[in-house]
N, C-alpha and C positions, 0 to 999 in steps of 0.2 A: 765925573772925573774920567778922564782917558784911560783907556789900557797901559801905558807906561807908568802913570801915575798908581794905578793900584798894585804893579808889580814891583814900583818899589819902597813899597808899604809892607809888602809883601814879604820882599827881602828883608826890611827892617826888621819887619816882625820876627821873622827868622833869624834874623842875628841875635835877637831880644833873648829870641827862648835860647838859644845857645848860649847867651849870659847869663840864663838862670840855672844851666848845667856844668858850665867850666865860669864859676863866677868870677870872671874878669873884667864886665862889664855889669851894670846894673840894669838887667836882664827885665824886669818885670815894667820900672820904670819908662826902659826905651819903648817896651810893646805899648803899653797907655800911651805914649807919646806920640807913637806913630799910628796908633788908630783916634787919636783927637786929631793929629794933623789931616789925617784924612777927613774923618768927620767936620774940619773946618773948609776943607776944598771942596767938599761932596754937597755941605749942606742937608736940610731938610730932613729926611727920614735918618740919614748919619749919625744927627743928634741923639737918636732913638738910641742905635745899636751904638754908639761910644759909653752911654749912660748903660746899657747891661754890660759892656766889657768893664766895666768902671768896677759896678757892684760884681761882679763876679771876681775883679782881681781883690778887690779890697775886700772880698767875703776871703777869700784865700789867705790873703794876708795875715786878716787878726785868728784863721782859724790854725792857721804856722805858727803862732807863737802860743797859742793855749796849748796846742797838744807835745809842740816841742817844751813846755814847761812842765809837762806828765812829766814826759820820760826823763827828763834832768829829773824829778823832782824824786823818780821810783826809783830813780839807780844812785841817787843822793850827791848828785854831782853838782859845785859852783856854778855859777856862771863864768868868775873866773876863768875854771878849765877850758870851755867853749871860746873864750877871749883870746886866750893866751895861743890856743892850737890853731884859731884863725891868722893871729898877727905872725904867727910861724909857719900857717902855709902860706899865707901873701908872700914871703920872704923866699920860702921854697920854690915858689912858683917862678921868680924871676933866675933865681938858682940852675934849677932844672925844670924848664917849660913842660907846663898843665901837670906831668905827675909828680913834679915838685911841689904843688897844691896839696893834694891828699897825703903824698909823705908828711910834709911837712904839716899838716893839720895834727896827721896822729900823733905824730911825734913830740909836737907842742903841750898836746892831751897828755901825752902819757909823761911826758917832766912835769907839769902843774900835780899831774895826782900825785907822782909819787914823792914830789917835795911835803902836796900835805899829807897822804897817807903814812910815808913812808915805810909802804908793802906796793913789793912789786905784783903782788898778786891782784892786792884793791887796785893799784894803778891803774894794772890791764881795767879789770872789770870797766872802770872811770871810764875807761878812752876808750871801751867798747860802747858804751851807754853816753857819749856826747856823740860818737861817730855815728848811733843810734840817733837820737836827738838830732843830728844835719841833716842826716839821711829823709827825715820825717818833714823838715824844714823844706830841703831842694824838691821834694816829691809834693807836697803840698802847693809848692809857689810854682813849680812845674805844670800841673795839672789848671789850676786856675788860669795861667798865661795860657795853656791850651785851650780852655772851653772860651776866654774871650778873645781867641785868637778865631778860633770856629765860628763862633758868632758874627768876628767881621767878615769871613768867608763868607756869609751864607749872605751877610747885607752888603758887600762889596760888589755880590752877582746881582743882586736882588735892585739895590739901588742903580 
């Protein structure tokens, strides 16, 4: 593949992981995407290094939603709450760009708890312990889009 063509793989990929930080695009998705596209132009050894970004995102994947069901499960919170503070920071976010996301996440959390709690004290706890639970989600699907981001680094020079 030419030098243009890897850089803007490269860029993809970069925007990728930036969708798995400010999730406004589907971040892990685009990165697979864009190192199979390459891996289809590059051929040959590509196939190698698509197949470990593969399994390294997809080991990330199902390992973000076991540990994210820990901590909902320790601090005793719905899934629900998680649901509800998402479709409230989506809405936040167009509201008040990027920290209308996270406003809006907690804030979603914190009315789900305290309709079922109703204690403002449990609420808090709730909408500490899902914002716990995201945090653990975007850091885990972050990390994995990194090492199989790495990996096409090292086979994009390599191939």
């Amino acid at each position: 593949m030419p030098l243009y063509g890897d850089v803007i793989v490269g860029v993809c990929i970069l925007i990728g992981l930036l969708g798995i930080v400010v999730p406004v695009l589907p971040g892990t998705l685009v990165v697979v995407v864009s190192i199979l596209v390459w891996a289809i132009v590059a051929g040959g050894w590509a196939w190698l290094i698509f197949g470990i970004a593969a399994v390294l995102i997809a080991t990330s994947e199902v390992i973000k939603y076991v540990l994210a069901g820990r901590v909902m499960r320790r601090h005793e919170i719905p899934n629900r709450t998680v649901l509800v503070g998402a479709v409230v920071g989506i809405v936040g976010f167009f509201v008040v760009p990027v920290i209308g996301l996270f406003i809006g996440f907690i804030a979603g959390a914190m009315v789900s708890e305290l309709i079922r709690t109703r204690s403002t004290a449990a609420a808090w706890r709730g909408t500490v312990g899902a914002t716990k639970a995201s945090a653990v989600t975007i850091g885990i699907e972050l990390l994995g889009a990194l090492l199989a981001s790495g990996v096409w680094l090292a086979g994009a020079i390599a191939v």
